[in-house]
Wavefront OBJ file of the C-alpha trace (Angstrom):
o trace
v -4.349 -4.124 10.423
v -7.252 -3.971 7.942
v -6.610 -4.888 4.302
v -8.881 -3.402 1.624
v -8.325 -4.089 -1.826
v -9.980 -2.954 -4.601
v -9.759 -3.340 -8.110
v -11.305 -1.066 -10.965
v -12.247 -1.682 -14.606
v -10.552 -5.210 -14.423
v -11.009 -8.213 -11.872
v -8.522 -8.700 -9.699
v -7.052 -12.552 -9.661
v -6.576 -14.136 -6.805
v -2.604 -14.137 -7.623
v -2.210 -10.766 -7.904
v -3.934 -10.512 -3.888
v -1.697 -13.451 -3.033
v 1.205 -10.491 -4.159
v -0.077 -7.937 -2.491
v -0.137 -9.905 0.509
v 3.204 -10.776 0.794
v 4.448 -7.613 -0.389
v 2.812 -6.254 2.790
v 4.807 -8.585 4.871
v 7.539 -5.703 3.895
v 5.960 -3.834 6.866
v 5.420 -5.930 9.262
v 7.702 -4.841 12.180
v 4.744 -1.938 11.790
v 1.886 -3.506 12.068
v 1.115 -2.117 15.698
v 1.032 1.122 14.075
v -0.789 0.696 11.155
v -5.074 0.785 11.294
v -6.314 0.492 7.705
v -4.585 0.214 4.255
v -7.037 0.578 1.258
v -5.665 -0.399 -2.140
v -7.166 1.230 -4.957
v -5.870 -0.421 -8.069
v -7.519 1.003 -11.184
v -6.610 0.009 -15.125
v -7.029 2.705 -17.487
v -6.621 2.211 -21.432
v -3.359 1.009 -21.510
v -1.672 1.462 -18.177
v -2.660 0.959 -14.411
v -2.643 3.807 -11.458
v -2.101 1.851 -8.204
v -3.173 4.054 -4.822
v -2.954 3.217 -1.280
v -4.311 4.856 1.420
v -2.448 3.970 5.090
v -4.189 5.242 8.309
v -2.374 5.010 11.671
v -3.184 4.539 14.994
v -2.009 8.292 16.345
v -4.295 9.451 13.539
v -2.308 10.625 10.660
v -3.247 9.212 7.220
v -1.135 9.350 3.885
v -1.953 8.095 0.363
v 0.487 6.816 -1.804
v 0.080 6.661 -5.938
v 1.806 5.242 -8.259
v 1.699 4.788 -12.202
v 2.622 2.126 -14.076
v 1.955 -0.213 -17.365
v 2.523 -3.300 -15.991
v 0.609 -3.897 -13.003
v 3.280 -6.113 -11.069
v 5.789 -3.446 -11.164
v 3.206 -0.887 -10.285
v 2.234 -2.247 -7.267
v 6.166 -3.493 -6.310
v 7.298 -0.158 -6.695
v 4.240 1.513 -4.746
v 5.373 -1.259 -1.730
v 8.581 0.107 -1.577
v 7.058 3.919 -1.431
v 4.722 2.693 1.582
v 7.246 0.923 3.462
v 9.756 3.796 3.090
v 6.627 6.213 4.627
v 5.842 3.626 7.688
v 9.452 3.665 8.183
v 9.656 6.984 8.116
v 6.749 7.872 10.896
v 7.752 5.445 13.360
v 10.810 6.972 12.961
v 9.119 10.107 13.934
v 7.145 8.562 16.736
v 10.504 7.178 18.612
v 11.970 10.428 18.524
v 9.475 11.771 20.205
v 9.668 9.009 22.992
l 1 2 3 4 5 6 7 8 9 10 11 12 13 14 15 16 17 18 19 20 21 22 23 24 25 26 27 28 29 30 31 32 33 34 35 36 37 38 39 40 41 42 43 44 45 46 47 48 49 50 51 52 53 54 55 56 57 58 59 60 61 62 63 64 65 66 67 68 69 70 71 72 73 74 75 76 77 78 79 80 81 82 83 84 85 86 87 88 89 90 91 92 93 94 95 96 97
């Protein structure tokens, strides 16, 4: 699984990776599954849109967004979102098994 993370009008501290990181540990039992995830984390004037991109193996791809002022929040809340989706397509993929 490929981690992209990028971070626009602000620099991104190391911390806030560190979070991300084990925030995706959330999705773990997945990993087989998943290809790429590409963060897009962008600060506007006084709030921050957080985006993620998720590609899987059998070739579907969905992007997640969230909104938020605080960007801790933003990004815990757009974790839950994407581990709610993985959950919900390898659902999908054992009941076609």
């Amino acid at each position: 699984m490929n981690i992209d993370i990028q971070a626009v009008h602000f620099d991104l501290k190391d911390e806030t990776r560190d979070y991300i990181e084990e925030q995706i540990a959330k999705i773990d039992f997945a990993s087989d599954l998943i290809v790429d995830l590409d963060f897009k984390l962008v600060r506007e004037s006084n709030r921050f849109e957080e985006e993620v991109k998720i590609h899987f193996r059998f070739g579907k791809s969905h992007v997640i967004k969230t909104k938020s002022f605080d960007l801790h929040e933003g990004l815990h809340e757009l974790i839950d979102k994407l581990a709610l989706k993985v959950k919900k397509e390898k659902g999908k993929i054992k009941e076609h098994k």
